[in-house]
ChimeraX commands (.cxc) that place a marker at each C-alpha (Angstrom):
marker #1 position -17.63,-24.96,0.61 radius 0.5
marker #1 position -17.99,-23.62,4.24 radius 0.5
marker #1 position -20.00,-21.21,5.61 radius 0.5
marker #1 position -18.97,-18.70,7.80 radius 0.5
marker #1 position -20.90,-17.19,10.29 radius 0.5
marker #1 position -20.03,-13.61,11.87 radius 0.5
marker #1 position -21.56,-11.32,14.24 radius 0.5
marker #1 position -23.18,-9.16,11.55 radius 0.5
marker #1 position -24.77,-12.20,10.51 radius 0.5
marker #1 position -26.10,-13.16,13.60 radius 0.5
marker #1 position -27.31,-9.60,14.29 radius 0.5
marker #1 position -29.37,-9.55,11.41 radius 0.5
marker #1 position -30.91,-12.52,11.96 radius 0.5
marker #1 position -31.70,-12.14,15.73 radius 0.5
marker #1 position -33.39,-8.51,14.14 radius 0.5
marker #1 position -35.10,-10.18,11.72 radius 0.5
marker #1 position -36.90,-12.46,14.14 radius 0.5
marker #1 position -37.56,-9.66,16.38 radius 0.5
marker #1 position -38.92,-8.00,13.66 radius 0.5
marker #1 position -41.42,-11.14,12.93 radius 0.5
marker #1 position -42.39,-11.71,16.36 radius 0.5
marker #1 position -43.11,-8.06,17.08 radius 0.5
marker #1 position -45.34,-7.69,13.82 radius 0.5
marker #1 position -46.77,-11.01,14.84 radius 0.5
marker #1 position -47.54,-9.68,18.20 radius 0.5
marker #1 position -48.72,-6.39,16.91 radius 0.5
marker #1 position -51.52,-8.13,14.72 radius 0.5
marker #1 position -53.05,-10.63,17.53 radius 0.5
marker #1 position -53.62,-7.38,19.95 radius 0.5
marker #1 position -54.87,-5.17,17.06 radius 0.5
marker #1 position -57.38,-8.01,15.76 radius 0.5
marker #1 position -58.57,-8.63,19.20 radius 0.5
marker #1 position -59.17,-5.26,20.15 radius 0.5
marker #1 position -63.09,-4.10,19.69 radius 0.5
marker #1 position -64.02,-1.19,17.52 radius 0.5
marker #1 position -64.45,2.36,19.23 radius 0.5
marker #1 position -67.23,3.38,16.54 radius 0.5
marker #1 position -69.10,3.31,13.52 radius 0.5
marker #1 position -69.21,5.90,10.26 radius 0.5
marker #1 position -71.65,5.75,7.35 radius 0.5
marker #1 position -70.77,8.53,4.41 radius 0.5
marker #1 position -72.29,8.53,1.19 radius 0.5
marker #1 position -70.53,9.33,-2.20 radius 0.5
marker #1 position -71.36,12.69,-3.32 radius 0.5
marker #1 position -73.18,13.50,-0.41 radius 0.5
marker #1 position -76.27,11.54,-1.91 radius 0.5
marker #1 position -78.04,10.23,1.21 radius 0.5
marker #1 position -81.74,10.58,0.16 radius 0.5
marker #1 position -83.32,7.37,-0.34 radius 0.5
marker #1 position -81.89,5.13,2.55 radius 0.5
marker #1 position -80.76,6.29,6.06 radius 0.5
marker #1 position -76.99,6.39,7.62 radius 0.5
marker #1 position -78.93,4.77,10.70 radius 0.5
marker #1 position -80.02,2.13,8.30 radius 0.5
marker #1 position -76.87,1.79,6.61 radius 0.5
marker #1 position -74.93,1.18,10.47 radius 0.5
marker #1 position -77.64,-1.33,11.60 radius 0.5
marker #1 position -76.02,-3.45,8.38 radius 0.5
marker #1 position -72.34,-2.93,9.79 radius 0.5
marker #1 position -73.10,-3.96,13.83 radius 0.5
marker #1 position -75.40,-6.91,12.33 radius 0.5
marker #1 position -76.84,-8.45,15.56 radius 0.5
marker #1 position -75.08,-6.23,18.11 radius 0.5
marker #1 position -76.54,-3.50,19.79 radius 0.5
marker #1 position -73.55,-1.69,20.10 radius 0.5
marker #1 position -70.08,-1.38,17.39 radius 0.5
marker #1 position -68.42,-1.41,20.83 radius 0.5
marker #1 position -68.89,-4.81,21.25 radius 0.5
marker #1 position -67.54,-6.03,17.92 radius 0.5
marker #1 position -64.33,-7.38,17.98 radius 0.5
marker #1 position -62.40,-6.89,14.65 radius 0.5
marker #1 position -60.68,-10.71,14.59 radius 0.5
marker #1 position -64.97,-11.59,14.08 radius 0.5
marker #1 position -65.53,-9.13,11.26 radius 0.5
marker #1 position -65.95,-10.35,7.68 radius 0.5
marker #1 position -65.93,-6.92,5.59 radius 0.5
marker #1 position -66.61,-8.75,1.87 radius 0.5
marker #1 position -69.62,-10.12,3.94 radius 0.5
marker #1 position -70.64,-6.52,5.21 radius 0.5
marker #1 position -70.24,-5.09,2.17 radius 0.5
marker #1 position -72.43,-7.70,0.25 radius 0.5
marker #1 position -75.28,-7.03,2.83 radius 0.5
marker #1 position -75.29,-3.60,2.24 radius 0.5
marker #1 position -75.12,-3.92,-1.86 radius 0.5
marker #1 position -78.14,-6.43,-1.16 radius 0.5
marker #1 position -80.37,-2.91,-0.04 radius 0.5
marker #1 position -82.29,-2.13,-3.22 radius 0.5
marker #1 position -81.16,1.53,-2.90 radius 0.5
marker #1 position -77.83,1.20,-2.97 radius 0.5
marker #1 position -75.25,0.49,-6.01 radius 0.5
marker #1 position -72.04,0.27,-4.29 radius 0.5
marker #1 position -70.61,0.10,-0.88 radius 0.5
marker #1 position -67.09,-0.15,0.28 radius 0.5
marker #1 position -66.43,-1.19,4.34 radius 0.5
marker #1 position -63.18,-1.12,6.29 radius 0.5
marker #1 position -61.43,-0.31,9.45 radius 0.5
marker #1 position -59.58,2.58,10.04 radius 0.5
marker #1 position -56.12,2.82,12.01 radius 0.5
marker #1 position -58.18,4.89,15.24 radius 0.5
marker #1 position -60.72,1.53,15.26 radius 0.5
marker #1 position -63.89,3.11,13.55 radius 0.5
marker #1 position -65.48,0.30,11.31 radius 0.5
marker #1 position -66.33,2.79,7.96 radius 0.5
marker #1 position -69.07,1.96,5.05 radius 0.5
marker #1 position -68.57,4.38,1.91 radius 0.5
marker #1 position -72.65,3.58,0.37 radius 0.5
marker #1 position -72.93,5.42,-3.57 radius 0.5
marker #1 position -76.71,5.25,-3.85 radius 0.5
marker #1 position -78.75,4.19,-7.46 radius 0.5
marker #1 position -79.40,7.29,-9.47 radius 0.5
marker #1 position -83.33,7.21,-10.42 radius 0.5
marker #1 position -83.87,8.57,-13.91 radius 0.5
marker #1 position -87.75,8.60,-14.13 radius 0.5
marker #1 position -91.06,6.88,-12.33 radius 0.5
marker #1 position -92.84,4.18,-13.71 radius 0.5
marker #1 position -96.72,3.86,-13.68 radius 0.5
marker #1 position -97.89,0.52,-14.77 radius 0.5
marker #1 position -101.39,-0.50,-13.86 radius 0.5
marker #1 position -100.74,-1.84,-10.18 radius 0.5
marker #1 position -97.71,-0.59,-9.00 radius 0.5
marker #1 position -95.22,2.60,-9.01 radius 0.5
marker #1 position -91.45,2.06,-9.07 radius 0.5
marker #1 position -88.21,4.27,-10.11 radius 0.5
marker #1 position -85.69,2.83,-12.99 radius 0.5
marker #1 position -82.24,3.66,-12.30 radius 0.5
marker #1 position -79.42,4.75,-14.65 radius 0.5
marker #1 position -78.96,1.50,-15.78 radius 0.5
marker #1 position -82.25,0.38,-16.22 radius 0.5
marker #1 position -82.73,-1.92,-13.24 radius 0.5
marker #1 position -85.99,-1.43,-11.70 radius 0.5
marker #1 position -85.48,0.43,-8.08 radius 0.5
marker #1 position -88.23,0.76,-5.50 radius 0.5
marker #1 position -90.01,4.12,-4.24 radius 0.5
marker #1 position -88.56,5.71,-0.94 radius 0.5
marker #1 position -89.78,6.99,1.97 radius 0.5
marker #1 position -87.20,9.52,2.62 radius 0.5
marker #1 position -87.54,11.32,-0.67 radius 0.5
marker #1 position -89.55,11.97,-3.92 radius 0.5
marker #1 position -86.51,12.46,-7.02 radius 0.5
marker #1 position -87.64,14.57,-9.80 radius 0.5
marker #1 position -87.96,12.58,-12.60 radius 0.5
marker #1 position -89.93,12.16,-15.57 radius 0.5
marker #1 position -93.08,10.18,-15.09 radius 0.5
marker #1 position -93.25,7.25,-17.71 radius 0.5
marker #1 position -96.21,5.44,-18.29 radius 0.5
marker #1 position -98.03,3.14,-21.34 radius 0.5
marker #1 position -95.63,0.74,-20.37 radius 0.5
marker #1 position -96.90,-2.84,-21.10 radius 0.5
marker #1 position -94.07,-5.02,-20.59 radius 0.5
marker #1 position -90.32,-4.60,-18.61 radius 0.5
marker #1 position -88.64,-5.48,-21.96 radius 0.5
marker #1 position -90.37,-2.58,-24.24 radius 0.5
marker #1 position -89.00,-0.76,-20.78 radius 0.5
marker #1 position -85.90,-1.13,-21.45 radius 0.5
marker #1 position -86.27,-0.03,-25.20 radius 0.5
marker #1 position -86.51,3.51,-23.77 radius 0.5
marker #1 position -84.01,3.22,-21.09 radius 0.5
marker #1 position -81.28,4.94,-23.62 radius 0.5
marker #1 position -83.79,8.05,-24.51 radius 0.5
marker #1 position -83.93,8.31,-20.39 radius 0.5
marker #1 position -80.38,8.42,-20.23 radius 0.5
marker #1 position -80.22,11.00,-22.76 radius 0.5
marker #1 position -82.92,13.10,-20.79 radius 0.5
marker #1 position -81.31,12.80,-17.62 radius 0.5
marker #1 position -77.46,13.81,-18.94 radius 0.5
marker #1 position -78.92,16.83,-20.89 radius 0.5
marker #1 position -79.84,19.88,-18.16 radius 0.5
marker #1 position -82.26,21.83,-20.53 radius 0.5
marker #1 position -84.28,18.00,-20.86 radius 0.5
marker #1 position -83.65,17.05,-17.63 radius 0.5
marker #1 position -85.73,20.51,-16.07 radius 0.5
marker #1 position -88.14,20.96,-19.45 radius 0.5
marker #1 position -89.23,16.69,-20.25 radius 0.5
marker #1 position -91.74,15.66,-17.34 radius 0.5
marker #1 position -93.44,12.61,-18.71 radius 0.5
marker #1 position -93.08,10.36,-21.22 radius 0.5
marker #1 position -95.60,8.37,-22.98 radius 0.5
marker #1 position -95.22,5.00,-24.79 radius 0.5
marker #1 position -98.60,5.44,-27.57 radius 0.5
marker #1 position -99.59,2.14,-29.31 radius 0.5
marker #1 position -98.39,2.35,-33.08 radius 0.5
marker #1 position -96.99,6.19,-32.69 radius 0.5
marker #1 position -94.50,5.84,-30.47 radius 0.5
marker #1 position -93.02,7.80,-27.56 radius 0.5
marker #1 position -94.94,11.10,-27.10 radius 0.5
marker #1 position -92.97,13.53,-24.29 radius 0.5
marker #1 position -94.79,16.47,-22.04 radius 0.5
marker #1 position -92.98,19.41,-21.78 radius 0.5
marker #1 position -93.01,20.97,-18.06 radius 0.5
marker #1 position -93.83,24.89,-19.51 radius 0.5
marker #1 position -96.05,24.31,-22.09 radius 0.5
marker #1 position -99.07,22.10,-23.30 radius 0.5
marker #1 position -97.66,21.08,-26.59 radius 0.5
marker #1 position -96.91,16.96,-27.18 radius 0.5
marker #1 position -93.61,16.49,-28.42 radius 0.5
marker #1 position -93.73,13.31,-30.91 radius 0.5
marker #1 position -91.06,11.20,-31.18 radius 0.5
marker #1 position -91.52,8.24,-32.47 radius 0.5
marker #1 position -89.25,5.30,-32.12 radius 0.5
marker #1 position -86.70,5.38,-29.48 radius 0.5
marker #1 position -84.11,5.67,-32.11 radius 0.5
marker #1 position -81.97,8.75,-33.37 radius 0.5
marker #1 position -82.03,9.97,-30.16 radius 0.5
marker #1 position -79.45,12.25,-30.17 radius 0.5
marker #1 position -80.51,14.09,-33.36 radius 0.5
marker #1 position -83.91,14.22,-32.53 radius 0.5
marker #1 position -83.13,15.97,-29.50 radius 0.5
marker #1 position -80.68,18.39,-31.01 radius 0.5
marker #1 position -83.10,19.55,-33.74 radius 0.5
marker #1 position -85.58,20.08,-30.68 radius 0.5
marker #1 position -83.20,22.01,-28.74 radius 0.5
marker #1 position -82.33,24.10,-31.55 radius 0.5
marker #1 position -85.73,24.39,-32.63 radius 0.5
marker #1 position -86.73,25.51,-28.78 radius 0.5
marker #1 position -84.22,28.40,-29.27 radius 0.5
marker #1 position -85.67,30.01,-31.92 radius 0.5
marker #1 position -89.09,29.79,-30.74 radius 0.5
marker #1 position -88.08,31.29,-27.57 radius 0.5
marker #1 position -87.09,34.57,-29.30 radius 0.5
marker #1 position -90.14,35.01,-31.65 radius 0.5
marker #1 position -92.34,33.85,-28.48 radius 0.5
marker #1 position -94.45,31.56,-30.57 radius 0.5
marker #1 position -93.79,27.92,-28.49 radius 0.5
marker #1 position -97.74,28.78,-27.41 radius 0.5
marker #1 position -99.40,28.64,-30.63 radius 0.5
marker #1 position -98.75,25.08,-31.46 radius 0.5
marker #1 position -100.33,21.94,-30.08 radius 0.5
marker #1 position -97.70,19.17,-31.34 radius 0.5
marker #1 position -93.96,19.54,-32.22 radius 0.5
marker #1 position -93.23,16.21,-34.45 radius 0.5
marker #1 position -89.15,14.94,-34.56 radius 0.5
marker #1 position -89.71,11.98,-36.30 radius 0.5
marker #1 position -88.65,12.82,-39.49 radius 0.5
marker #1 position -84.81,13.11,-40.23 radius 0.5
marker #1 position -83.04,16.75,-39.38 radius 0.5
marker #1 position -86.31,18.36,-39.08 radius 0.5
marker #1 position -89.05,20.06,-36.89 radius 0.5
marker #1 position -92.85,19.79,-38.11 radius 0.5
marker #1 position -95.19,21.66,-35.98 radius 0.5
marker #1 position -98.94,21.43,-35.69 radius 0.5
marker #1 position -100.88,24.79,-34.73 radius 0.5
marker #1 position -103.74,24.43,-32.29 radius 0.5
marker link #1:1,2 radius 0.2
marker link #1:2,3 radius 0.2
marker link #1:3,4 radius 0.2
marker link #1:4,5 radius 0.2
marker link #1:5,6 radius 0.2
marker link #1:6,7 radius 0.2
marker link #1:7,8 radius 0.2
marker link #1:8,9 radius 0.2
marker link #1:9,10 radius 0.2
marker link #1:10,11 radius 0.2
marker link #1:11,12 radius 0.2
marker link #1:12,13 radius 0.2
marker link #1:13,14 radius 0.2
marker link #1:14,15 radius 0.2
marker link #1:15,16 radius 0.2
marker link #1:16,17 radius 0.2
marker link #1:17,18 radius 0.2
marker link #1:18,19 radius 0.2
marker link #1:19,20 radius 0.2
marker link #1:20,21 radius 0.2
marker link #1:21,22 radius 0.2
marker link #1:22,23 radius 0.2
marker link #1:23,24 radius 0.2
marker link #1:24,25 radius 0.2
marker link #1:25,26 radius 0.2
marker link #1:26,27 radius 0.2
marker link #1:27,28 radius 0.2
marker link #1:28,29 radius 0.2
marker link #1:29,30 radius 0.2
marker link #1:30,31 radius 0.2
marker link #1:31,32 radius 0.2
marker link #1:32,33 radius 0.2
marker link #1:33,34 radius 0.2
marker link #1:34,35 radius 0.2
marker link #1:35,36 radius 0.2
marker link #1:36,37 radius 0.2
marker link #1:37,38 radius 0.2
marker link #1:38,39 radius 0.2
marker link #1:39,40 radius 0.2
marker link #1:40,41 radius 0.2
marker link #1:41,42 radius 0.2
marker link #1:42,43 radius 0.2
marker link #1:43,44 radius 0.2
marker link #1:44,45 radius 0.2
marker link #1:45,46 radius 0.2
marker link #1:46,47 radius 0.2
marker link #1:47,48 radius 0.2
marker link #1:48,49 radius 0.2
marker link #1:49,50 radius 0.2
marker link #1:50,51 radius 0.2
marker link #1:51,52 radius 0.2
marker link #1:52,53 radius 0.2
marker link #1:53,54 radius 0.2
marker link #1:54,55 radius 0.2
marker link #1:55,56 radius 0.2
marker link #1:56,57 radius 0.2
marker link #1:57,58 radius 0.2
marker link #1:58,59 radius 0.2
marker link #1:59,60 radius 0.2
marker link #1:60,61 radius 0.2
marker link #1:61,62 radius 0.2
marker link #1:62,63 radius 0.2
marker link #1:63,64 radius 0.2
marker link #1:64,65 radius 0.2
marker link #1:65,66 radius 0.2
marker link #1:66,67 radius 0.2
marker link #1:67,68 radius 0.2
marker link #1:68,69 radius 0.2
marker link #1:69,70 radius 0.2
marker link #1:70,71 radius 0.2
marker link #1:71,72 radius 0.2
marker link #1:72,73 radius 0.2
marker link #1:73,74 radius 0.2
marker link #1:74,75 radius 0.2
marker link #1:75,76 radius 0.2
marker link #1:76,77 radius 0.2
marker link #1:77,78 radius 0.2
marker link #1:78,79 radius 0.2
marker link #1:79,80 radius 0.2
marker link #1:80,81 radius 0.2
marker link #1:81,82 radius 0.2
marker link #1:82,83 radius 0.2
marker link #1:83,84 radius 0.2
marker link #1:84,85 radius 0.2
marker link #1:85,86 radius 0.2
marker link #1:86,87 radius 0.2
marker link #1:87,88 radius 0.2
marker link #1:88,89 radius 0.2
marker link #1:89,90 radius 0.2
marker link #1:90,91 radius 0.2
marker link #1:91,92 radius 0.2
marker link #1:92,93 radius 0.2
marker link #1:93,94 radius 0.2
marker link #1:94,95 radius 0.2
marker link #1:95,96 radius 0.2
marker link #1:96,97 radius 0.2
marker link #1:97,98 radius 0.2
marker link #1:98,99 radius 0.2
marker link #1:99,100 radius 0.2
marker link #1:100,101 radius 0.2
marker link #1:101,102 radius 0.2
marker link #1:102,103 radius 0.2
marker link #1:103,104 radius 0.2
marker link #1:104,105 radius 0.2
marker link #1:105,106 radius 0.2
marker link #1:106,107 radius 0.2
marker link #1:107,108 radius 0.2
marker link #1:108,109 radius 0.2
marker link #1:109,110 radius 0.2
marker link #1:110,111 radius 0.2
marker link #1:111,112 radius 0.2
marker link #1:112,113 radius 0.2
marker link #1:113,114 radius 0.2
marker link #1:114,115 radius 0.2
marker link #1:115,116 radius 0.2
marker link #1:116,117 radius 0.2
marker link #1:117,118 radius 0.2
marker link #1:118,119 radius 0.2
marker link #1:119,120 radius 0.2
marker link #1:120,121 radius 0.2
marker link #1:121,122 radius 0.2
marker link #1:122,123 radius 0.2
marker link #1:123,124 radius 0.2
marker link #1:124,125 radius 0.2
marker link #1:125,126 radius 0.2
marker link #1:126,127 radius 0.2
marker link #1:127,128 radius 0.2
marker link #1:128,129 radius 0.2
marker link #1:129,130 radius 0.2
marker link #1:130,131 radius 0.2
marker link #1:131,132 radius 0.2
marker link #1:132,133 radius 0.2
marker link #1:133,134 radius 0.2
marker link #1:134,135 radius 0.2
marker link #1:135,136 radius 0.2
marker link #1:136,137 radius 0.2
marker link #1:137,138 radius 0.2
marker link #1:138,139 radius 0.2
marker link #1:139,140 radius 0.2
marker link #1:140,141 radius 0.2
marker link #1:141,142 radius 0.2
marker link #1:142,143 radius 0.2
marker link #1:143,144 radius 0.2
marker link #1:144,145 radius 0.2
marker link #1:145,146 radius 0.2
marker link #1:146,147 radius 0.2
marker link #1:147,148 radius 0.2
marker link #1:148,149 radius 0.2
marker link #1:149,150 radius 0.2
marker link #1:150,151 radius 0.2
marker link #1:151,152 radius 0.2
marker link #1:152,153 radius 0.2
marker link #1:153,154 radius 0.2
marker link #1:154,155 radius 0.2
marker link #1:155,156 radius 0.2
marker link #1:156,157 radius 0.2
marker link #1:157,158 radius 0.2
marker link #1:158,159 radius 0.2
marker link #1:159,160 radius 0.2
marker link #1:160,161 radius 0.2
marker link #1:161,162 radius 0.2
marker link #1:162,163 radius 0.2
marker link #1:163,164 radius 0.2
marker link #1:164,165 radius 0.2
marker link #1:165,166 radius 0.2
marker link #1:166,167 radius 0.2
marker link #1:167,168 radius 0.2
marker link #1:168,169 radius 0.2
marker link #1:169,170 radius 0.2
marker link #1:170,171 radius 0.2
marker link #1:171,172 radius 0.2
marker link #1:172,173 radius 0.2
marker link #1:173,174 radius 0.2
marker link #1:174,175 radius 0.2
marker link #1:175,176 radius 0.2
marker link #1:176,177 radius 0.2
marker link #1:177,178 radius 0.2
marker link #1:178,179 radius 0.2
marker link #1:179,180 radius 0.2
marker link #1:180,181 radius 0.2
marker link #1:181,182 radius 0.2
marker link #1:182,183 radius 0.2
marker link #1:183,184 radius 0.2
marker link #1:184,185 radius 0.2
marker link #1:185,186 radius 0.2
marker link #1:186,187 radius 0.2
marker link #1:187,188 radius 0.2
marker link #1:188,189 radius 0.2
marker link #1:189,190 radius 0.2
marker link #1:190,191 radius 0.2
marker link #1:191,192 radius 0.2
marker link #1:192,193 radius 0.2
marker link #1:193,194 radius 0.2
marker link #1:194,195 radius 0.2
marker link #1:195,196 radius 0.2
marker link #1:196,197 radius 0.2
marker link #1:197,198 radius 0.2
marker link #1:198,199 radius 0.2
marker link #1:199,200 radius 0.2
marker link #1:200,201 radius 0.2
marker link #1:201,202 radius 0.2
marker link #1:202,203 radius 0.2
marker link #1:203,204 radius 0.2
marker link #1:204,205 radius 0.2
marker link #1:205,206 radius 0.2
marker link #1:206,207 radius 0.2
marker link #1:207,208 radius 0.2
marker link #1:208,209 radius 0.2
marker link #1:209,210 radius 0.2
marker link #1:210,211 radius 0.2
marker link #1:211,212 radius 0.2
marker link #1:212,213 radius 0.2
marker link #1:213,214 radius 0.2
marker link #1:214,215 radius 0.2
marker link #1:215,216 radius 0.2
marker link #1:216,217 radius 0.2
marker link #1:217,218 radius 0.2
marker link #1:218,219 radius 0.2
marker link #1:219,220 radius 0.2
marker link #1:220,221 radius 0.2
marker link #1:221,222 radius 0.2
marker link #1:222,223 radius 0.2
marker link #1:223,224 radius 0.2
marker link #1:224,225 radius 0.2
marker link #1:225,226 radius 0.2
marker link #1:226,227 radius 0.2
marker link #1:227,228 radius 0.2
marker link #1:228,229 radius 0.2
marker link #1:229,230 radius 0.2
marker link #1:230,231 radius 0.2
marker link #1:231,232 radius 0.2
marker link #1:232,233 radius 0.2
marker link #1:233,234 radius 0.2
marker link #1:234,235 radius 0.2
marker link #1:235,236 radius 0.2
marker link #1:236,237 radius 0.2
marker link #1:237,238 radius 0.2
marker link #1:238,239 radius 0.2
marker link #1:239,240 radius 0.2
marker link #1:240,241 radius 0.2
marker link #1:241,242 radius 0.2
view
């Protein structure tokens, strides 16, 4: 069978190739040109416990300026990695834009209370990984403490969650304490009654009889006559007087 080559043909091809050659072209100038900038922006605008100035020293590693960075040397997966590394930080995402700006998305840990133990303070994030103290900001958190090993921790780390989800626990719970036999005892930010609740199970009933027990004693203001408000026993509220 012979082939038959026609202009058409040969026009394609000779566009093809320019094609290549200009693409080819195109990429060896763009990866040897150096970046015009850096830009550090934080998911959810949650930039409290590390810095963006922190965050960029990561990106220009040893150079004192991005301007001197060429992008052929950059190796984002290993940028990225070395920002993940920062104890503060959950997540990072780095790339270059089409202007030349190298960019870092960061999404910080979310602290969901403050651990006391007998020589040291720390936070525990949402997932129950332990996550240093900052010196950019104090979060709000409950205050845990009675804590004698990282594994009955992480017992409690669900009851946290709950706490943190919930906005009437999240601004009422302050502290939580883990008593020998007893259980978890919680403080209550507005008043000076203990709230008992025992194992770290049923967590979600517990706290909805609570809730619903709150309510009521809102409206007949009676929350300051009692001393200790007990949710360890199933689908009820008992409540000791002082």
């Amino acid at each position: 069978m012979r082939a038959y080559f026609t202009w058409t043909n040969l026009r394609l091809g000779l566009m093809m190739g320019l094609v290549i050659f200009l693409f080819s072209f195109t990429s060896i100038r763009n990866n040897s040109r150096k970046l015009k900038g850096s830009a550090v922006f934080f998911v959810e605008g949650n930039s409290f416990f590390i810095k963006q100035e922190s965050v960029n020293k990561l990106l220009i590693e040893n150079n004192s300026q991005v301007s001197a960075i060429e992008k052929v040397t950059l190796d984002l997966n290993k940028l990225e990695k070395s920002i993940a590394h920062n104890p503060m930080v959950e997540k990072s995402e780095v790339y270059v834009s089409i202007d030349g700006i190298l960019k870092a998305e960061v999404a910080q840990k979310t602290p969901i209370a403050r651990v006391f133990d007998a020589s040291s303070s720390y936070y525990i994030d949402y997932h129950g990984r332990k996550m240093p103290l900052s010196e950019e900001f104090t979060a709000r958190v409950p205050v845990v403490s009675g804590i004698p090993t990282p594994k009955s921790l992480q017992h409690i780390v669900p009851v946290l969650q709950y706490i943190f989800k919930d906005p009437f626990l999240k601004k009422n719970i302050i502290g939580i304490q883990l008593v020998p036999v007893t259980g978890l005892r919680l403080l209550s930010r507005n008043y000076t009654y203990d709230i008992e609740f025992g194992k770290p199970i049923r967590v979600e009933e517990k706290f909805t009889c609570y809730k619903a027990f709150y309510q009521k004693a809102v409206l007949d203001s009676s929350l300051t006559q009692y001393k200790r408000i007990n949710l360890k026993f199933a689908q009820q509220v008992v409540c000791i007087k002082k």
